[in-house]
Short mmCIF file of the C-alpha atoms (twelve columns), coordinates in Angstrom:
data_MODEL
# 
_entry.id   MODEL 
# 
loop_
_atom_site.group_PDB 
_atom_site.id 
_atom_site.type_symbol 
_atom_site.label_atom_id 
_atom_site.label_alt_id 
_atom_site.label_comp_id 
_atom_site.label_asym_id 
_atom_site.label_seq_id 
_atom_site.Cartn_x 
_atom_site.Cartn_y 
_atom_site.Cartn_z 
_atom_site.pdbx_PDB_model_num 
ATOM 1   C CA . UNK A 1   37.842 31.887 75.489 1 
ATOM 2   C CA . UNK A 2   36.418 34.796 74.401 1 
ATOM 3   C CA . UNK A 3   38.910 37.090 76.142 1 
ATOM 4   C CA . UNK A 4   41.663 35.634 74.769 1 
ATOM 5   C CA . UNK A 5   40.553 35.891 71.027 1 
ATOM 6   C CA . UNK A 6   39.512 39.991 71.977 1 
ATOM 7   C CA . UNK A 7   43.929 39.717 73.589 1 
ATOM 8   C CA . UNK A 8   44.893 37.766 70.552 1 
ATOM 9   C CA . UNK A 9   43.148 39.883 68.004 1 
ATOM 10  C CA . UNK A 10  44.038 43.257 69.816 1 
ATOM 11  C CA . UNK A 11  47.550 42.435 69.792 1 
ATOM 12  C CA . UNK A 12  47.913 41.881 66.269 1 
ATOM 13  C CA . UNK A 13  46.148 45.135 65.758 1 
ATOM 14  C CA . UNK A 14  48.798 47.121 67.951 1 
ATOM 15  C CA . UNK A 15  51.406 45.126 66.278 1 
ATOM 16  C CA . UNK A 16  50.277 46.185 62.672 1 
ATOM 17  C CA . UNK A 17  50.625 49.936 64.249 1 
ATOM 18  C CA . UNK A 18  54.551 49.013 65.245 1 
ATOM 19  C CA . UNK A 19  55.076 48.662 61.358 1 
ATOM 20  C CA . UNK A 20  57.305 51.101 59.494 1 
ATOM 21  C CA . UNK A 21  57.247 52.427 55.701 1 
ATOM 22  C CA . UNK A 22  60.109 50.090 55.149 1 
ATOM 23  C CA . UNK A 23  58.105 46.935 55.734 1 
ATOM 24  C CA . UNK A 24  57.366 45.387 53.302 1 
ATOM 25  C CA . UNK A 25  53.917 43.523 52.569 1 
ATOM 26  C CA . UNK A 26  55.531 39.659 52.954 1 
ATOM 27  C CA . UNK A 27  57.120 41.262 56.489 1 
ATOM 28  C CA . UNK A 28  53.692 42.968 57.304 1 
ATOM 29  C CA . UNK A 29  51.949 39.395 56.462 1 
ATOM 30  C CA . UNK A 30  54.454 37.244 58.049 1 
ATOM 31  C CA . UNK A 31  54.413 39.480 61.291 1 
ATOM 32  C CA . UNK A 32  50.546 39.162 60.855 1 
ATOM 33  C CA . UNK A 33  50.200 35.736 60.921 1 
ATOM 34  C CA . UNK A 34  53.025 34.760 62.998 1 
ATOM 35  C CA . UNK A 35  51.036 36.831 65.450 1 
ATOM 36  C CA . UNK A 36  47.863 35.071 64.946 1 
ATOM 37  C CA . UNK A 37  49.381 31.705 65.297 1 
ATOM 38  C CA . UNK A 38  51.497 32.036 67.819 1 
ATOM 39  C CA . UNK A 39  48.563 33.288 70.048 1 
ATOM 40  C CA . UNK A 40  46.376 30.230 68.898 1 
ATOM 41  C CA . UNK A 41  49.428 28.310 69.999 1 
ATOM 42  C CA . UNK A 42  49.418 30.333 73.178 1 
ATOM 43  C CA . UNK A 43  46.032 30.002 74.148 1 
ATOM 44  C CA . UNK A 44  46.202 26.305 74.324 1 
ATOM 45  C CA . UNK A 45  48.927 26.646 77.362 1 
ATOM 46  C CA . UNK A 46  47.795 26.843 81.321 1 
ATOM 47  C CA . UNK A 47  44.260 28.209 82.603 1 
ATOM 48  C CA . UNK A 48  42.900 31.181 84.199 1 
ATOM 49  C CA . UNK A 49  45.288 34.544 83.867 1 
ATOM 50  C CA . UNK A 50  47.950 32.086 82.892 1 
ATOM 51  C CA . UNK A 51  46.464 31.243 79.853 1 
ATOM 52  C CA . UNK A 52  45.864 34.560 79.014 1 
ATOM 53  C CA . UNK A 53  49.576 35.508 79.916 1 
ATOM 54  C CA . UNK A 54  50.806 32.367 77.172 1 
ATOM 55  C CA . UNK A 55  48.403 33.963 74.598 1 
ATOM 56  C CA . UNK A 56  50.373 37.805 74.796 1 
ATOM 57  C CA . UNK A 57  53.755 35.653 74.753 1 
ATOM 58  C CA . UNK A 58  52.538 33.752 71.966 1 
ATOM 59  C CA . UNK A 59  51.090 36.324 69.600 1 
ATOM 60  C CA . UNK A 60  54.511 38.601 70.570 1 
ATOM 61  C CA . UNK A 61  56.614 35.831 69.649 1 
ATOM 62  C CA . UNK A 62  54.870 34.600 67.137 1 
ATOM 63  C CA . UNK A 63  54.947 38.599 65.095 1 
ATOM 64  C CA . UNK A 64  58.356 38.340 66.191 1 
ATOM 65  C CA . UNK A 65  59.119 35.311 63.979 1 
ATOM 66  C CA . UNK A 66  56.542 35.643 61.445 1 
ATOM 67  C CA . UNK A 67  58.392 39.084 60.788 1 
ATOM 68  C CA . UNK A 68  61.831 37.828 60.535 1 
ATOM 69  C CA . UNK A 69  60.203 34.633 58.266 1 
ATOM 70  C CA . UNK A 70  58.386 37.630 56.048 1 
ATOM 71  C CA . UNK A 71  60.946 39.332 55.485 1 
ATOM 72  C CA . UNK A 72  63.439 37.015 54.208 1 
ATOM 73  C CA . UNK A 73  60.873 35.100 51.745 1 
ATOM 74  C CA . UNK A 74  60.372 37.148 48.355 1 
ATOM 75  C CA . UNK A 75  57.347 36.527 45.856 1 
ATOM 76  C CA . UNK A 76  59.140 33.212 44.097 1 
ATOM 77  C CA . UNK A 77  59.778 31.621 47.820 1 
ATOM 78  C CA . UNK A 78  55.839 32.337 48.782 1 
ATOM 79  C CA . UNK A 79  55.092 31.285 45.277 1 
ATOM 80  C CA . UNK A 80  57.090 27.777 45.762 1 
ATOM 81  C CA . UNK A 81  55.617 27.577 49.703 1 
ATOM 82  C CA . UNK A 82  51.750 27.930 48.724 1 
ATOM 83  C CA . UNK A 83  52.463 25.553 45.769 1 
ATOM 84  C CA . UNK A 84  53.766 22.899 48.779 1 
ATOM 85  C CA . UNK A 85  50.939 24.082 50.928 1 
ATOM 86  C CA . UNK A 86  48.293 23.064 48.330 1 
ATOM 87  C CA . UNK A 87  50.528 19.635 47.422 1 
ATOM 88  C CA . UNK A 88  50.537 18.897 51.428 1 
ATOM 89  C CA . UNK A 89  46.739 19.550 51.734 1 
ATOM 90  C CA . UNK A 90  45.790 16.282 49.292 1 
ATOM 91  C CA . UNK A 91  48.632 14.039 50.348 1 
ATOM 92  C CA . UNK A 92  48.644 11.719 52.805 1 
ATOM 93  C CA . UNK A 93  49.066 12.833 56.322 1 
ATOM 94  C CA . UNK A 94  52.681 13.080 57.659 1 
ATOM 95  C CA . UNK A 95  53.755 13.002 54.099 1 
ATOM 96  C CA . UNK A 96  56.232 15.895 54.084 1 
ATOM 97  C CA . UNK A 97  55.981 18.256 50.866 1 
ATOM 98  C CA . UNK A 98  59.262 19.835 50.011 1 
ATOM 99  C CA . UNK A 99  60.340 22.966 47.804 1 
ATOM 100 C CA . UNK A 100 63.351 24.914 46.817 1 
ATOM 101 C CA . UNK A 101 63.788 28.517 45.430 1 
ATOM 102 C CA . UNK A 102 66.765 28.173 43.136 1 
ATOM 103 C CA . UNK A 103 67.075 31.274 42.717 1 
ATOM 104 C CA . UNK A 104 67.532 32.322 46.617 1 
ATOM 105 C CA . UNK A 105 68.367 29.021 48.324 1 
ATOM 106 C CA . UNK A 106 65.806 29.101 50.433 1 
ATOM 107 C CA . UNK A 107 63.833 25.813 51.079 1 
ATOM 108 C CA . UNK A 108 61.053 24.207 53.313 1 
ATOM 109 C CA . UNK A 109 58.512 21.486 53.450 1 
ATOM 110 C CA . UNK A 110 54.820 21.397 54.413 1 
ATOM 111 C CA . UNK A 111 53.644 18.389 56.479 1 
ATOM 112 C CA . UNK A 112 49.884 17.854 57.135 1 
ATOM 113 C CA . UNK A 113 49.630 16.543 60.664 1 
ATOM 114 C CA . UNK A 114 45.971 15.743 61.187 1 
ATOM 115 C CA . UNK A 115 42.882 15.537 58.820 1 
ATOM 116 C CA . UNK A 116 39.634 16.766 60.718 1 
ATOM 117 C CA . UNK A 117 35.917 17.661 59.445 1 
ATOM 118 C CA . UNK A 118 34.377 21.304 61.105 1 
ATOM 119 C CA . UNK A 119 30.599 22.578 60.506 1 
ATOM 120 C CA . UNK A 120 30.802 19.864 57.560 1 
ATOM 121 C CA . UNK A 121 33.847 20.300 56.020 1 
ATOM 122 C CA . UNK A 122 36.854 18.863 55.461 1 
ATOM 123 C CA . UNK A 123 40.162 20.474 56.802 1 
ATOM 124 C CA . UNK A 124 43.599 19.988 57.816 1 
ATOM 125 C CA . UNK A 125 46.424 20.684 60.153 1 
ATOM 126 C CA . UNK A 126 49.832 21.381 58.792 1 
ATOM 127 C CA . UNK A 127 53.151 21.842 59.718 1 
ATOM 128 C CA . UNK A 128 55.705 24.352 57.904 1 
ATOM 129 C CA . UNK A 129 59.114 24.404 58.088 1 
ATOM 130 C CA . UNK A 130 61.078 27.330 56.052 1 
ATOM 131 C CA . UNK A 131 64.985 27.579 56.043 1 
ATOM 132 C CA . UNK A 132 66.525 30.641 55.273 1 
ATOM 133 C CA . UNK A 133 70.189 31.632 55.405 1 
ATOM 134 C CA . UNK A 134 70.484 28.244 57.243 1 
ATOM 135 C CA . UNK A 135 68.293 29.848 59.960 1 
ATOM 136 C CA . UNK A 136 64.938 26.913 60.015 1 
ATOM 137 C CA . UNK A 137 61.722 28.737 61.197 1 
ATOM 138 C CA . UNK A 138 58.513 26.574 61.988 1 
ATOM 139 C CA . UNK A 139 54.895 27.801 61.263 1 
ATOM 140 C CA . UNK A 140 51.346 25.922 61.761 1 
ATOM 141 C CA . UNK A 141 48.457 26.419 60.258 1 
ATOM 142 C CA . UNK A 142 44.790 25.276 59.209 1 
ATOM 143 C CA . UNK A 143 42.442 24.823 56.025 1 
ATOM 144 C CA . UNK A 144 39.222 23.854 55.287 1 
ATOM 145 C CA . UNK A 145 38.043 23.245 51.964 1 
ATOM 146 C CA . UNK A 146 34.988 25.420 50.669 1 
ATOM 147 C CA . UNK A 147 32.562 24.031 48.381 1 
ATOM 148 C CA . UNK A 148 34.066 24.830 45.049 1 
ATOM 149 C CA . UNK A 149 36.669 22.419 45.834 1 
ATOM 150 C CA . UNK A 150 39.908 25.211 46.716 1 
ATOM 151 C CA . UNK A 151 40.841 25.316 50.493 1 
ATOM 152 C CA . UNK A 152 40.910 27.818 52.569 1 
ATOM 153 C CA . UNK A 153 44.130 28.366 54.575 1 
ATOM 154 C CA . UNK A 154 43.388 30.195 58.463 1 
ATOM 155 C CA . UNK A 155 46.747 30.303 61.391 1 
# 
């Protein structure tokens, strides 16, 4: 386990290197994170050097995705997406959260797919799903909430 976060986390390092002065920060984030949770999603495939092999394809493809995602969203899309994170995050599981930038036509929902407790706390699996240019992009993610009530969102 412990090799594969050192793979996961040294791959998004080297990926943050591949950016260019033309990303921008929502394409830097988006590759970020789509690295991160793509090798999370990774590491849960096969065993041995296999399982080390779906952790590189899932962090690549994942940066791949999350970059393409990032870059299409602009401040009033994240702004409408966190606002349906945090709505998704109280509701009841499987409950799909929906929003709409009017302004770009780009829409999505957040779904939380499992409610769990960790070291004390209460946190939750969700779902994303962003559509942009008709193009629909999923994303998964986790958050705990910290003791001043907010929550704490990890890939």
């Amino acid at each position: 386990m412990r090799n594969i976060i050192i793979a996961t986390a040294l791959t998004a390092t080297l990926l943050s290197g591949c950016t260019t002065d033309g990303v921008g920060t929502k394409q830097g984030i988006g590759t970020l994170g789509g690295a991160a949770a793509g090798g999370l999603l990774g590491s849960q495939i096969g065993g041995g050097s296999g399982k080390l092999a779906a952790t590189a394809a899932g962090t690549l493809l994942g940066a791949f995705l999350g970059n393409e995602v990032g870059s299409s969203l602009d401040r009033a899309d994240n702004l409408h997406r966190q606002r349906a994170i945090e709505q998704a995050l109280v509701a009841k599981p499987s409950q799909p959260i929906t929003w709409t930038n009017p302004r770009t036509g780009h829409r999505g929902s957040v779904t939380t797919t499992r409610k769990y407790r960790t070291s004390g706390r209460q946190c939750r699996e969700f779902q994303q799903t962003v559509v942009i240019g008709g193009r629909e992009e999923q994303a998964y993610g986790n958050a705990c909430r910290q003791p001043d009530g907010s929550w704490k969102i990890s890939s």
